[in-house]
N, C-alpha and C positions, 0 to 999 in steps of 0.2 A: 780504346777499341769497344765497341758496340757488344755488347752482352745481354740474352736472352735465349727465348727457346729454340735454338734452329736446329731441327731433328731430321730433317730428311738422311736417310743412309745413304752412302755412297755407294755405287756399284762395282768399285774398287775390291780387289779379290780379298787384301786387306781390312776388311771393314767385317770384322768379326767381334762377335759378341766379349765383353769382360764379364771373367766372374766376379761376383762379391766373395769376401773372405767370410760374411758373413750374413742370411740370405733366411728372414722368419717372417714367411707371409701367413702363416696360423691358418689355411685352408683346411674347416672340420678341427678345430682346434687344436691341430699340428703344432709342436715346438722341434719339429726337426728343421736343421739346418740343411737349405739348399744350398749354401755356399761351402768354400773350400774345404774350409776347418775342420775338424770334428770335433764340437762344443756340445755337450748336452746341457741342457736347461733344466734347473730345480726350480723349487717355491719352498724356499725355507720359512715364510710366515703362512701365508696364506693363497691362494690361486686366484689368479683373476677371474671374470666371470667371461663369459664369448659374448658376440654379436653379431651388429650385421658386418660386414665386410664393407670396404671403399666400395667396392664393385658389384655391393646389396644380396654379395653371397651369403646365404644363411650362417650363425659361426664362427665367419671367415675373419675376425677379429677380436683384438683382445678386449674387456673391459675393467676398466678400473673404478670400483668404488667406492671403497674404503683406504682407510690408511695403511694394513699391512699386508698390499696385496704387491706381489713382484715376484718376477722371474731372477735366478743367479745363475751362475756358473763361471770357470776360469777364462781366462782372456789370452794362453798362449798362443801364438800367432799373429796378433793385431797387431797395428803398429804401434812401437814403441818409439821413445826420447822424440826426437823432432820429425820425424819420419810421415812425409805423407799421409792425407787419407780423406775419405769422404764420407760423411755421416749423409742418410737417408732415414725418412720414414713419413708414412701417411698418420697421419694424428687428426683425433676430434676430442678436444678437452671441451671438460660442462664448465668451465671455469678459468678464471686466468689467477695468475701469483698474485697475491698480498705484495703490496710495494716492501721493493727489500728483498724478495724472496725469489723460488724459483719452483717453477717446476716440472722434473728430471723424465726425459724419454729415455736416455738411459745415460749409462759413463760405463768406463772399466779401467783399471788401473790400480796403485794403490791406496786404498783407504789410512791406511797408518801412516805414512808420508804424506798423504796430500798431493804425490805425482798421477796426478790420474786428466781423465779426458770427458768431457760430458757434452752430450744435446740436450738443449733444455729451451724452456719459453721463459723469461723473468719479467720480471718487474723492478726497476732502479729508474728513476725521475721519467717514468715512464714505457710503456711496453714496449719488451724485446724478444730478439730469438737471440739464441746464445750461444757460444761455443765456450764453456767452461774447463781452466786449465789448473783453481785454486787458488786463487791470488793471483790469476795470467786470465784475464778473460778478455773475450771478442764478443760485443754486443752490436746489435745493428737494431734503428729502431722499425718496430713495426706489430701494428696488432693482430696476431693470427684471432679472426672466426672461430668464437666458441659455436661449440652444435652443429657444426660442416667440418667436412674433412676438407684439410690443405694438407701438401705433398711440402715438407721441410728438408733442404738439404744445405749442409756448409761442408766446403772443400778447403782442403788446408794445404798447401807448398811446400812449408817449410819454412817459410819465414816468421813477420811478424804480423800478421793478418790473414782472416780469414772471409773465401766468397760464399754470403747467403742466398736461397734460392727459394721461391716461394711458387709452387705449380710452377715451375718451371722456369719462371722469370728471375733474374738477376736483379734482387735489393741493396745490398752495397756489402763491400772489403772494410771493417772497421778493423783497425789496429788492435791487438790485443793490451792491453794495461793493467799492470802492474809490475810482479816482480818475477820476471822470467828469467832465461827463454820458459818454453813449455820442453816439459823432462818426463812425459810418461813411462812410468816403471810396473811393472805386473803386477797384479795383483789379481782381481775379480771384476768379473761384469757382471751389471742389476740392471734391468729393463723395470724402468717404474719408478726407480730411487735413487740413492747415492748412499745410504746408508753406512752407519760406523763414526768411527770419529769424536759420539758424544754429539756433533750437531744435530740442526733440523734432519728431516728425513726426505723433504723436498718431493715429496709421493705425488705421483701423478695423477690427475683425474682425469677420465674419460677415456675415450678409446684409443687404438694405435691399432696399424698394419703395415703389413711389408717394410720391415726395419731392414737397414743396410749396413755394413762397412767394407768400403772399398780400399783398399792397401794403396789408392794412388792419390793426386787429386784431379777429380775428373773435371772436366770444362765446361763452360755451359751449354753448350752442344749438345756433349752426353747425358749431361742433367737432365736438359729439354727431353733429351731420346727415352730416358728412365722416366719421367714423368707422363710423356706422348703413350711409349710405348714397352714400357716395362723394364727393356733393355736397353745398355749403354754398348755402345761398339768402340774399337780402336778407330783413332781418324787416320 
């Protein structure tokens, strides 16, 4: 089946907006959540810096430029163990990962287990975008543009693979590999890191806006519609 951005709404009475569970477009250096949840966000090392926005709002975005700059807070609500979901978010990194590495737009889950969930960009025989599970990852190859914003989203079913989406376009379903299934268990969310553990800290460079997580997995339709137009609707 043909997969890409095909965003026109329906006129169907049905064809009503989804919320995200979790919804940080940082508009005036906002960390309040537009989405469901009620998540407050710290900076237990350091705060990011602002800038411009995807959309050249003054601010209206985060920056990262040092290593111990990140948002926290808990992750009840998200989805857990194998449960659906959709990561989003517009990112401008000055930088891509050192081969081997990666680097984290955000995760949540636990740190001390290792059951956690992550968006990220790496670098392994080559540049990826990633859907990180700890030893369960889904890589798709593809080089995101440093110093331009791209709109990054992977949706997840439930199974064993996950769809990447690049401004809206469909990159591919890689299998995830290793040793699963994928078991996220609670713990914390970090916007910027993955921190704990004793490893790398996988800090992110450059900007980000309008981060997402959607409790389902949405299809390229809706992805298309969230990229086009902000919003994803029910089909």
């Amino acid at each position: 089946m043909l997969k890409g951005p095909f965003c026109s709404r329906s006129g169907d009475a049905n064809s009503v907006p989804i919320q995200p569970l979790l919804q940080y477009d940082f508009t005036n250096g906002s960390v309040v959540n537009a989405g469901s949840l009620t998540i407050a966000l710290s900076t237990p090392e350091a705060t990011p810096s602002l800038t411009l926005g995807k959309d050249g709002d003054t601010n209206g975005a985060i920056n990262y430029t040092a290593n111990n700059q990140y948002y926290s807070s808990g992750d009840v609500g998200l989805p857990m163990g194998t449960n659906p979901r959709t990561f989003c978010a517009w990112i401008k990194p000055t930088s891509l990962p050192a081969n081997g590495s990666h680097r984290v737009v955000f995760r949540y889950g636990s740190i001390t287990t290792g059951n956690f969930a992550v968006l990220a960009i790496s670098t392994a025989t080559g540049n990826k975008i990633s859907f990180l599970g700890y030893g369960y990852d889904a890589l798709a190859d593809y080089t995101i543009l440093v110093n331009t914003w791209s709109h990054l989203c992977a949706s997840y079913s439930g199974g064993n693979a996950a769809d990447f989406y690049v401004n809206g376009n469909f990159i591919a379903s890689p299998s995830f590999v290793g040793s699963g299934p994928l078991n996220t268990i609670s713990g914390s969310l970090a916007i910027g890191t993955w921190t704990g553990g004793g490893g790398p800290a996988d800090y992110w460079q450059g900007a980000m806006d309008d981060i997402r997580i959607y409790g389902m997995a949405l299809s390229a339709k809706q992805i298309g519609q969230i990229y086009q137009m902000g919003v994803a609707y029910v089909e």
